[in-house]
Every structure is written in C-alpha cells, then in structure tokens.
ROTOR-79092 format. One record per atom (N, C-alpha, C): residue number from 1; residue in three letters; atom name; x, y, z. Coordinates in nm, 2 decimals. Atoms other than C-alpha are relative to their C-alpha. Layout:
<recs>
(NUM, ALA, CA, (X, Y, Z)),
...
</recs>
This chain:
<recs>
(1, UNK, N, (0.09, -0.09, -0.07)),
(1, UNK, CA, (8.14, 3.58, 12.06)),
(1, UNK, C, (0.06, 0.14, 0.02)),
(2, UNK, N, (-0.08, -0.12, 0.03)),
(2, UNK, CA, (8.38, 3.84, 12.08)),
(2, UNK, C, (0.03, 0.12, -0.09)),
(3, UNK, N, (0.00, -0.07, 0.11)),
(3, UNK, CA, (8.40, 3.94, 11.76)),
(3, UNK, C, (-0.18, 0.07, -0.06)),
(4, UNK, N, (0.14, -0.13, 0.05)),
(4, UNK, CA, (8.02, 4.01, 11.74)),
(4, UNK, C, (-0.05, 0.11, 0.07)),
(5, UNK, N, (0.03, -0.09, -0.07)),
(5, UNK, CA, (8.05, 4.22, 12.03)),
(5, UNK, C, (0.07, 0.16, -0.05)),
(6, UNK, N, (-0.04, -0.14, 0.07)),
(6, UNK, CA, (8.30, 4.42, 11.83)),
(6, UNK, C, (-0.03, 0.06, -0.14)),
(7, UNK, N, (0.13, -0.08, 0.14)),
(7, UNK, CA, (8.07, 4.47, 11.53)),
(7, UNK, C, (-0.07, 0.06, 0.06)),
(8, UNK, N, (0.15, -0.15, -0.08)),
(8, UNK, CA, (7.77, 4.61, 11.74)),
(8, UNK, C, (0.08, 0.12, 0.04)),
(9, UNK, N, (-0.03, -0.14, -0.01)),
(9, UNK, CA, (8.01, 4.83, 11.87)),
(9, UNK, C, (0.04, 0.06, -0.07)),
(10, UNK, N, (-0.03, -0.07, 0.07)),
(10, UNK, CA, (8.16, 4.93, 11.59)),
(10, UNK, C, (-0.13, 0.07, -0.08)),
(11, UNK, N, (0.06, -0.02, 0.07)),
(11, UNK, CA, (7.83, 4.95, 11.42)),
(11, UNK, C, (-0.09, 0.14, 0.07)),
(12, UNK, N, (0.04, -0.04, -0.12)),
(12, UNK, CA, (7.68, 5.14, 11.74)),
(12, UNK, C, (0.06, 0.16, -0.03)),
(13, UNK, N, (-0.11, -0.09, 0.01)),
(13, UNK, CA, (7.99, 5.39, 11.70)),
(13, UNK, C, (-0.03, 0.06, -0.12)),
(14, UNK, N, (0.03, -0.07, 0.14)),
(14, UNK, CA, (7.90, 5.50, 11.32)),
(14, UNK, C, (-0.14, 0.03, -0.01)),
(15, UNK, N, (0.15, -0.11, 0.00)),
(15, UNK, CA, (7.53, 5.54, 11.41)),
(15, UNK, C, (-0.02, 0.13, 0.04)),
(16, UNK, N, (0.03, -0.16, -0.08)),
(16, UNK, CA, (7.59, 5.79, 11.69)),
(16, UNK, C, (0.08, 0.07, -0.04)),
(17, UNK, N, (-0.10, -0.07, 0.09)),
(17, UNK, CA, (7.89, 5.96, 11.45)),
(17, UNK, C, (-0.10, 0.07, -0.11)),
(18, UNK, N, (0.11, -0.07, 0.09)),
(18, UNK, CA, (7.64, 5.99, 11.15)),
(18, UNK, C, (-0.13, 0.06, 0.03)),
(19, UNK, N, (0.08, -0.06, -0.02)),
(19, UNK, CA, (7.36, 6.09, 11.36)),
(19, UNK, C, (0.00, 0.15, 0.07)),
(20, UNK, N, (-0.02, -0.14, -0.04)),
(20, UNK, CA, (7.52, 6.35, 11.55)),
(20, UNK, C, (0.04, 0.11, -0.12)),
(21, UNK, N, (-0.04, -0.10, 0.13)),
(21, UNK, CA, (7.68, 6.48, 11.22)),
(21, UNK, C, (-0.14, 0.05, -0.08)),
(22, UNK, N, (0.09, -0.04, 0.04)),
(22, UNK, CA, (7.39, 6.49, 11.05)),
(22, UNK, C, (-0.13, 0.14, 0.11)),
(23, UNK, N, (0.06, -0.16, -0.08)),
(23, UNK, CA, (7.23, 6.73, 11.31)),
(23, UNK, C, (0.06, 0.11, -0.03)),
(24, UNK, N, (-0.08, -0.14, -0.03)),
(24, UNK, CA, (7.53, 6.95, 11.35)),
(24, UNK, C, (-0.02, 0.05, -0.19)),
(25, UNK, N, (0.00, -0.05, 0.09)),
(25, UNK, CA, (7.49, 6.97, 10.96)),
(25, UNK, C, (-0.21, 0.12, -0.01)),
(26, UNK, N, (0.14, -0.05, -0.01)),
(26, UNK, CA, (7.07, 7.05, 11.02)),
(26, UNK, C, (-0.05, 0.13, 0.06)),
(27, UNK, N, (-0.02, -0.10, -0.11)),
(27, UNK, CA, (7.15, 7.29, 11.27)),
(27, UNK, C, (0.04, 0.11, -0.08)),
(28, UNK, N, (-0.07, -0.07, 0.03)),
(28, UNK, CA, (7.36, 7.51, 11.07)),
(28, UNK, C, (-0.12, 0.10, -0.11)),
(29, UNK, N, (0.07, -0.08, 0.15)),
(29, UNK, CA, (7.08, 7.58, 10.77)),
(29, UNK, C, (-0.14, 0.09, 0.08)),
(30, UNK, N, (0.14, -0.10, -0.03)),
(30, UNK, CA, (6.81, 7.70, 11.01)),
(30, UNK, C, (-0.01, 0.14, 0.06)),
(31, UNK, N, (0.04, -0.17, -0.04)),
(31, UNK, CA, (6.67, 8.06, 11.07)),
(31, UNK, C, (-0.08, 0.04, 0.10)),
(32, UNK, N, (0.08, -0.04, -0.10)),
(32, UNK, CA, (6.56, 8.18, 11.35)),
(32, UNK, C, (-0.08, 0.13, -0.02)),
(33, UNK, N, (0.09, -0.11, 0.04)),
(33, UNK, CA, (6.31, 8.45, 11.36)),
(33, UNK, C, (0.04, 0.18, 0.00)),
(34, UNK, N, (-0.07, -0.14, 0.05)),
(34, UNK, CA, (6.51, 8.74, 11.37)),
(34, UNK, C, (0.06, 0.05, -0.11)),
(35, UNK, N, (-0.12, 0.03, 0.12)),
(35, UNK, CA, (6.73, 8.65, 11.08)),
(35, UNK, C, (-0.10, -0.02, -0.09)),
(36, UNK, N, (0.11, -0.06, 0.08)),
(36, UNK, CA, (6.41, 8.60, 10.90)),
(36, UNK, C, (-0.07, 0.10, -0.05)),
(37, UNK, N, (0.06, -0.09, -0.01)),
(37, UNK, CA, (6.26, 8.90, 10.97)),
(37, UNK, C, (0.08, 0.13, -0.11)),
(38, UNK, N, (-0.10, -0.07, 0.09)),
(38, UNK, CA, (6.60, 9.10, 10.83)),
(38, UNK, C, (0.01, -0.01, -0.13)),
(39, UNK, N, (0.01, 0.03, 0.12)),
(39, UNK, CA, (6.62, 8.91, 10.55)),
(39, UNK, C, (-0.13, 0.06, -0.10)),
(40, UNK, N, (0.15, -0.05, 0.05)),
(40, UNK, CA, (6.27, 8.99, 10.46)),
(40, UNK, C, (-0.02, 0.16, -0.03)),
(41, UNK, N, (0.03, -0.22, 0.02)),
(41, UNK, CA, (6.26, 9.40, 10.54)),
(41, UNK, C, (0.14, 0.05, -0.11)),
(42, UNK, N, (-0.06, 0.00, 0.09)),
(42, UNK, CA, (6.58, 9.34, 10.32)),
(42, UNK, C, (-0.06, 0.03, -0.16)),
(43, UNK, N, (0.06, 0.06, 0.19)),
(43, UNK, CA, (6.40, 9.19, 9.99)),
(43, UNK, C, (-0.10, 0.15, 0.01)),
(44, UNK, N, (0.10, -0.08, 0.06)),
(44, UNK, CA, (6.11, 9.43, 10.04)),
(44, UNK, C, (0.05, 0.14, 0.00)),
(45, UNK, N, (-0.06, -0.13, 0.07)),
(45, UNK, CA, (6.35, 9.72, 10.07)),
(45, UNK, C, (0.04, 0.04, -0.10)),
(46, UNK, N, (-0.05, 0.02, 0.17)),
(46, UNK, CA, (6.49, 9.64, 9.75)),
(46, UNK, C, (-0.08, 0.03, -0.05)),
(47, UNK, N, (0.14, 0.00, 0.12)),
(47, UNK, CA, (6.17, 9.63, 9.61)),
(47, UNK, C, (-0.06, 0.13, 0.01)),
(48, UNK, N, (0.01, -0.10, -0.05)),
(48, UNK, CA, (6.11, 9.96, 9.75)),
(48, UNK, C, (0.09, 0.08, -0.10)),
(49, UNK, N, (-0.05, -0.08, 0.00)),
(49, UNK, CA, (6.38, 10.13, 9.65)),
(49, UNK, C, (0.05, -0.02, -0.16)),
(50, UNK, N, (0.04, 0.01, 0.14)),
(50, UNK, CA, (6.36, 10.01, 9.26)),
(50, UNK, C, (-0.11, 0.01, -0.08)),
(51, UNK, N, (0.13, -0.04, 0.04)),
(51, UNK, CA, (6.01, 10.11, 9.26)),
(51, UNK, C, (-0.05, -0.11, -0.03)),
(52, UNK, N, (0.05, 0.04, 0.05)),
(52, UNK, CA, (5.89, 9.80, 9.21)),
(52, UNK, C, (-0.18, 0.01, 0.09)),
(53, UNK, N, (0.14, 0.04, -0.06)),
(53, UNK, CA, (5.46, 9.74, 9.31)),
(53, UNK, C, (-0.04, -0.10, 0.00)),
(54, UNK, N, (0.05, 0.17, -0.02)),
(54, UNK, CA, (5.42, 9.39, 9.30)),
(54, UNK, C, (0.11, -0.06, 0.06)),
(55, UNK, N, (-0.11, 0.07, -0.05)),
(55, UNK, CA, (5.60, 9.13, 9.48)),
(55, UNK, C, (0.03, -0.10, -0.14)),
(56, UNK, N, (-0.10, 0.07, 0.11)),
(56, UNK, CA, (5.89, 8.97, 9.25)),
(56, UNK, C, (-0.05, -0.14, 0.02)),
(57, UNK, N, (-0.01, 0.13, -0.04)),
(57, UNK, CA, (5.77, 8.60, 9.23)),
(57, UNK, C, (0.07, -0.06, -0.13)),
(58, UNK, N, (-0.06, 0.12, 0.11)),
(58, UNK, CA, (5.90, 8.30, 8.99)),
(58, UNK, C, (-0.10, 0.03, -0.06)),
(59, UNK, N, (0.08, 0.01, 0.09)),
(59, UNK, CA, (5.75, 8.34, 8.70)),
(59, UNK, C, (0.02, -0.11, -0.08)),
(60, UNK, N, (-0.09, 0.10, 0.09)),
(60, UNK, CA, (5.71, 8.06, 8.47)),
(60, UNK, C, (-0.02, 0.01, -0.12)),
(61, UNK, N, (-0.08, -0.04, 0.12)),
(61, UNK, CA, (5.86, 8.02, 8.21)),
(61, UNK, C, (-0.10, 0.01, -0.12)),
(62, UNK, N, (0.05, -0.03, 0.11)),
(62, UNK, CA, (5.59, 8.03, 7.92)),
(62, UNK, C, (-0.10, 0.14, 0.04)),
(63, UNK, N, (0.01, -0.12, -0.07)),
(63, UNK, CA, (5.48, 8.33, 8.09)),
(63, UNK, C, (0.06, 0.09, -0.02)),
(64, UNK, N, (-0.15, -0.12, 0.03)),
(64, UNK, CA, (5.79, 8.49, 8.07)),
(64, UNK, C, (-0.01, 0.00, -0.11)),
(65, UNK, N, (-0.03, 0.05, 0.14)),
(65, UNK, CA, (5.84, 8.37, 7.70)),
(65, UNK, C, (-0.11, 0.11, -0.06)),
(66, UNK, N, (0.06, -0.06, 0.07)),
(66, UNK, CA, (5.53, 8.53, 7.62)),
(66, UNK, C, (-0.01, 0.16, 0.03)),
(67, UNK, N, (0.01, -0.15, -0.03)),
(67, UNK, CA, (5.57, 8.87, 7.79)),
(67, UNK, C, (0.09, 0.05, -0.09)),
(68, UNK, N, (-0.08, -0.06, 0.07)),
(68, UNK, CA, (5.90, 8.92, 7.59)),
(68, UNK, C, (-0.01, -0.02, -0.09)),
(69, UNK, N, (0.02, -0.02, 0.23)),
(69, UNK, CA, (5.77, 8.84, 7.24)),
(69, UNK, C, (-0.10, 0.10, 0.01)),
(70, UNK, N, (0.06, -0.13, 0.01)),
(70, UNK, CA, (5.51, 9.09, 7.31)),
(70, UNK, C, (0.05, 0.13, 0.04)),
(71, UNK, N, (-0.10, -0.19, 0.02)),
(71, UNK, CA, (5.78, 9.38, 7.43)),
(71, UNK, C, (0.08, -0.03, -0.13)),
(72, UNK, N, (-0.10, -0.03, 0.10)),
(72, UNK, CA, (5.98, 9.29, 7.13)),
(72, UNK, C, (-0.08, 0.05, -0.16)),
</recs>
C-alpha cells in the first residue's frame, strides 16, 4: 500500500512540474497590446519609408515564379 502512495505522488509531482512549466513557457511568447501596437507602426514605417503602397504579404509561390519570368 505504500508504495502506491508513492507513485501517485510521484506521478502527482511531474504533473504539477510539467504543467507549471508549460505555462511559464506560454507566458513568455505572448504580446500584449502595447508591444503589438509598436511592432506594427514599426512594419508600416518600413513600408513607409521604402515607398512601398501595398501591404507586403506572402506571396505564393507560383505567383512569385511568374512575376519574375515576366521581369526577366
């Protein structure tokens, strides 16, 4: 009886280890709305300030492929 008290708790002990970890890791990637905001008047000052008029998106790729065989 003993010994399966010290499985639960061991097992007990690696839940709330990997679940706290996994927050403290969750925690770290998110942006709050300030830090969004920066980032952002960032990108579109770039874009600004290289003249571009459209916003830069992902283009794909047979898209791309075909814009540069028609500049070449």
């Amino acid at each position: 009886m003993g010994s399966v008290l010290v499985v639960v708790f061991l097992v007990a002990t690696a839940a709330v280890l990997l679940g706290s970890g996994a927050l403290a890791l969750g925690r770290r990637r998110q942006f709050n709305d300030v830090e969004r905001f920066h980032r952002a008047r960032g990108i579109t000052t770039g874009w600004a300030r290289a003249g571009v008029t459209r916003p830069v998106l992902g283009e794909q790729r047979a898209a791309r492929e075909e814009r540069e065989r028609s500049d070449a």
